[in-house]
C-alpha positions in Angstrom: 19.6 -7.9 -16.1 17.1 -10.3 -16.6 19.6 -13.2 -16.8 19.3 -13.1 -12.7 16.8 -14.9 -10.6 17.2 -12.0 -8.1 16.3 -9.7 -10.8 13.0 -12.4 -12.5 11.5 -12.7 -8.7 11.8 -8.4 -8.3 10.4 -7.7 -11.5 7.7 -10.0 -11.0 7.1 -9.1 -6.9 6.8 -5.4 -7.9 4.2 -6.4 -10.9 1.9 -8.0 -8.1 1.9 -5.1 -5.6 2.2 -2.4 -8.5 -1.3 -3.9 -9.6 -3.0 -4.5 -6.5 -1.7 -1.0 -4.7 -2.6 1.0 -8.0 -6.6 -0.2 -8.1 -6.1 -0.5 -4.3 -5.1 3.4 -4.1 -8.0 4.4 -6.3 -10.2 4.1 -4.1 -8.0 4.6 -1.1 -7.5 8.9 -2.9 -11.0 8.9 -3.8 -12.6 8.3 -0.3 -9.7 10.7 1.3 -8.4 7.9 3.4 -5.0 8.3 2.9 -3.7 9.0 6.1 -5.4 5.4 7.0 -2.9 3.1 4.7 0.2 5.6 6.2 -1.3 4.4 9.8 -1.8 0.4 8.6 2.2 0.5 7.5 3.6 1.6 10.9 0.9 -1.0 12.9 2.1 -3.4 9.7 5.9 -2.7 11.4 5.0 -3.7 14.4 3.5 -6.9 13.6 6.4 -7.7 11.3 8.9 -7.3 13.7 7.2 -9.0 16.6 6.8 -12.1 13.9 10.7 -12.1 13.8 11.0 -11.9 17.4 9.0 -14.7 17.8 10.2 -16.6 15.0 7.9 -16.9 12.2 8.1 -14.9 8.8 7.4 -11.3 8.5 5.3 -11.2 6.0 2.2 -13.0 7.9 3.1 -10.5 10.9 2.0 -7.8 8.5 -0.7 -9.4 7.4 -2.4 -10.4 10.7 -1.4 -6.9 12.2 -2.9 -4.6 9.5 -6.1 -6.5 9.1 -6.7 -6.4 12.7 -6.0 -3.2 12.7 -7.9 -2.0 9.1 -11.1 -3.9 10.5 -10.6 -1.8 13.8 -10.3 1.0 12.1 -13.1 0.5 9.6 -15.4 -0.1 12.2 -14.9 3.5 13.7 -16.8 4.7 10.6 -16.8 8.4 10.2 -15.4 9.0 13.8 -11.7 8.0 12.0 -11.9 11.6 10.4 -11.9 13.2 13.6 -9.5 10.9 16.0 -6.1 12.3 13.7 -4.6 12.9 17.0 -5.1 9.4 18.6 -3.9 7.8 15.2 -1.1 9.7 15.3 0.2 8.8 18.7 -0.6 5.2 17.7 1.6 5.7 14.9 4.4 6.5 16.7 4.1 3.8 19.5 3.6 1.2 17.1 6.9 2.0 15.4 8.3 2.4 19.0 7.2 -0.9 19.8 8.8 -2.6 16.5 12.4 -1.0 17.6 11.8 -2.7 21.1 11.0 -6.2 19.5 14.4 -5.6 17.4 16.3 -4.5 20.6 15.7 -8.3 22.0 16.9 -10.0 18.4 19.7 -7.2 17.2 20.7 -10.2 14.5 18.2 -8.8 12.9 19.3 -5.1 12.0 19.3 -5.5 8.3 15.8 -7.3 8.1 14.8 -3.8 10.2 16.1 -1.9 7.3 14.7 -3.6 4.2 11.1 -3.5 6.3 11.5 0.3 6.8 13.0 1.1 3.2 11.8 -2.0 0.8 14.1 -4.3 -0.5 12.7 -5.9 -3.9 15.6 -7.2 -5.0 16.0 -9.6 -2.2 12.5 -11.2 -2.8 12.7 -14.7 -3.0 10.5 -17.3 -5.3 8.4 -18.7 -2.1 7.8 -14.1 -1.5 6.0 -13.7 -4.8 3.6 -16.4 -4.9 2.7 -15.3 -1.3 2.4 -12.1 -2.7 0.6 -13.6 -5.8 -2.4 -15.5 -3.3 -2.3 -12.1 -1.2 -3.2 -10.1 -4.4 -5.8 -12.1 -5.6 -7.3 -12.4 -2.2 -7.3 -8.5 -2.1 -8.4 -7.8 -5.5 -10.8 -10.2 -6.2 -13.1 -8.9 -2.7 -12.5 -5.5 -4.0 -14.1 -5.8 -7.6 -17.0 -7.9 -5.6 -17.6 -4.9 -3.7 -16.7 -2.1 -6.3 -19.6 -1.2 -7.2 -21.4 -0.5 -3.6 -18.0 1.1 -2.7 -17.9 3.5 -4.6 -21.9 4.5 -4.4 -20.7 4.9 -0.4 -17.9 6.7 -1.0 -19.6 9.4 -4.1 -23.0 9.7 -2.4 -22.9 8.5 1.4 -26.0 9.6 2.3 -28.0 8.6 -0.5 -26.2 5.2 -0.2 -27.1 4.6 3.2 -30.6 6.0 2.4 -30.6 3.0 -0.3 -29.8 0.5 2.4 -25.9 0.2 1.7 -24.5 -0.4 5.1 -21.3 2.1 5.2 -19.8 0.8 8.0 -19.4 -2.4 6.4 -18.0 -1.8 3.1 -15.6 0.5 5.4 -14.6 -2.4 7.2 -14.1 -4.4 4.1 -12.4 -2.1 1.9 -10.0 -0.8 5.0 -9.1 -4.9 5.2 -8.4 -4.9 1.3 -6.0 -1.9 2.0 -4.0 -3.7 5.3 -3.3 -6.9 2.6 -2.1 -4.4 0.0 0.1 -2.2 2.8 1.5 -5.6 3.6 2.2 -6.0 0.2 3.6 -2.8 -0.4 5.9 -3.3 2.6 8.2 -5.8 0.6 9.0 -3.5 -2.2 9.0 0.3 -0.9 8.5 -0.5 3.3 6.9 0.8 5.6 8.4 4.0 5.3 7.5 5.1 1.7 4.2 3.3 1.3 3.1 5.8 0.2 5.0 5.8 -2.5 3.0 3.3 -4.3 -0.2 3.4 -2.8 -0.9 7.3 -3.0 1.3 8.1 -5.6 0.0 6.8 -8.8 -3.6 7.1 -7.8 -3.4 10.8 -7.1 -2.0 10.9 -10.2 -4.4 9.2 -12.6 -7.5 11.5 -10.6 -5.6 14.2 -11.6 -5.4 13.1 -15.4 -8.7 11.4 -15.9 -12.4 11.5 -15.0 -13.6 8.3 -15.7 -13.3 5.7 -12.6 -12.7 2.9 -15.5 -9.9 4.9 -16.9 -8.5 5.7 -13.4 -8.2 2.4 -12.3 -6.5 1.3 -15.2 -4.3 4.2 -15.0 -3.3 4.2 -11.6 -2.0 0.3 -11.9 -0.6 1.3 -15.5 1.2 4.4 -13.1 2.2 1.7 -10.2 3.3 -0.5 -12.6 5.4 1.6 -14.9 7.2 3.3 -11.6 8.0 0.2 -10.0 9.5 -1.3 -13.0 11.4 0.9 -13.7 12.7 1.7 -10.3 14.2 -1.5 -10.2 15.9 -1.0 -13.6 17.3 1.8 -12.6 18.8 0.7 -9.2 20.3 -2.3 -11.0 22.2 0.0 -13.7 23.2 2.7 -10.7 23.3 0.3 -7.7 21.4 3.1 -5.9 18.2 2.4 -3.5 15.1 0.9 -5.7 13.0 1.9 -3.2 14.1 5.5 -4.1 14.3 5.8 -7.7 10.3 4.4 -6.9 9.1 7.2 -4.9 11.4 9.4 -6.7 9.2 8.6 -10.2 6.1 8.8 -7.9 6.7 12.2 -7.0 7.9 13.4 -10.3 5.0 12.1 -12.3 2.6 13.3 -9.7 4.4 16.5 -9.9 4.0 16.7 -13.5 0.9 16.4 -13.8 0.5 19.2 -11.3 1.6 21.5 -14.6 -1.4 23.8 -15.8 -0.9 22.4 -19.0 -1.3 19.0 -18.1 -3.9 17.9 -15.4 -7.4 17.6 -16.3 -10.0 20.7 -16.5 -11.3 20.8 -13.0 
């Protein structure tokens, strides 16, 4: 299968995001802001759409959508937690407003679809070195700010005690996780973002104490899902963006099993 250039771009596209959204979604589990990358892929539709409508490429819709609206969002600080309602509701317009941008342009059904449900396997060469600059972008400002991260999202109060400023490594991290929900877009969509994201970091907690351990994990996880996903569609010319979330479930799932996750 690798014989195809389709098939070269997809395996290397999913490598990109696999890395990024696995270290991404570490951190993303461990500060219990989940719901927050589900909310940045349905703004992310939006912005992708209206890019279409207007004529420019999706992918920088997403971009400039999500971290507007990660930076917003991060800025709310702790009041986040307790606006589920609002978010909600913004959820739902936003995707309400994509499907109104596509009403005006209805050429451009299919590019709907693959932006709701992923389409790797249509990724072209110009896609993954985007993707590439996006993921170094996103993980090179989240190992600078690792460390303080995760002292803010452990110990809060001691953190802020200690001078670490919460609001703005919440508005920096929640910017790291709009570029890798734009990423994630391209192989799973908006969708099933979860899929990535979630998925393989819930897992590796599950599975291993050590943050060290956990990061590699959870990128080992994303990685080993997404490759395989797209093996699998091109031998059963089903969906990869289901035989992706499919794995994501099953190995979170399994390690579910008493036997299996870590002593708690």
């Amino acid at each position: 299968m690798l014989e195809y250039d389709f098939m070269q771009n997809a395996f290397a596209a999913a490598a990109i995001v696999a890395i990024v959204s696995g270290l991404v979604g570490y951190f993303l589990v461990l500060r219990g802001q989940t719901f927050a990358g589900h909310a940045l892929a349905h703004v992310g539709f939006t912005g992708a759409t209206g890019a279409v409508l207007i004529g420019v490429t999706p992918i920088w819709g997403l971009v400039v959508l999500t971290v507007t609206a990660g930076v917003g969002m991060g800025a709310m600080g702790e009041r986040l937690a307790r606006r589920d309602v609002a978010i909600g509701i913004v959820l739902a317009l936003s995707l309400g407003l994509g499907l109104l941008f596509l009403h005006f342009v209805t050429a451009y059904a299919t590019q709907a679809t693959a932006l709701l449900f992923g389409n790797v396997l249509a990724v072209d060469v110009g896609t993954v070195w985007t993707l590439l600059w996006l993921g170094v972008v996103s993980t090179g400002t989240l190992a600078v700010i690792s460390r303080p991260l995760l002292f803010a999202s452990l110990q809060p109060e001691l953190a802020e005690a200690k001078g670490v400023s919460l609001r703005l490594y919440s508005v920096l991290f929640l910017a790291i996780v709009a570029l890798a929900v734009a990423e994630c877009v391209q192989i799973v969509g908006v969708l099933l973002v979860f899929a990535l994201m979630v998925g393989p970091a819930a897992a590796a907690q599950r599975l291993t104490i050590g943050i060290g351990s956990g990061l590699f994990l959870s990128a080992g996880l994303a990685l080993l899902e997404a490759w395989t996903g797209i093996a699998l569609a091109f031998y059963t010319d089903w969906p990869s963006s289901f035989w992706i979330t499919a794995l994501s479930a099953g190995i979170y799932l399994f390690t579910t099993l008493p036997t299996v996750g870590r002593a708690r």
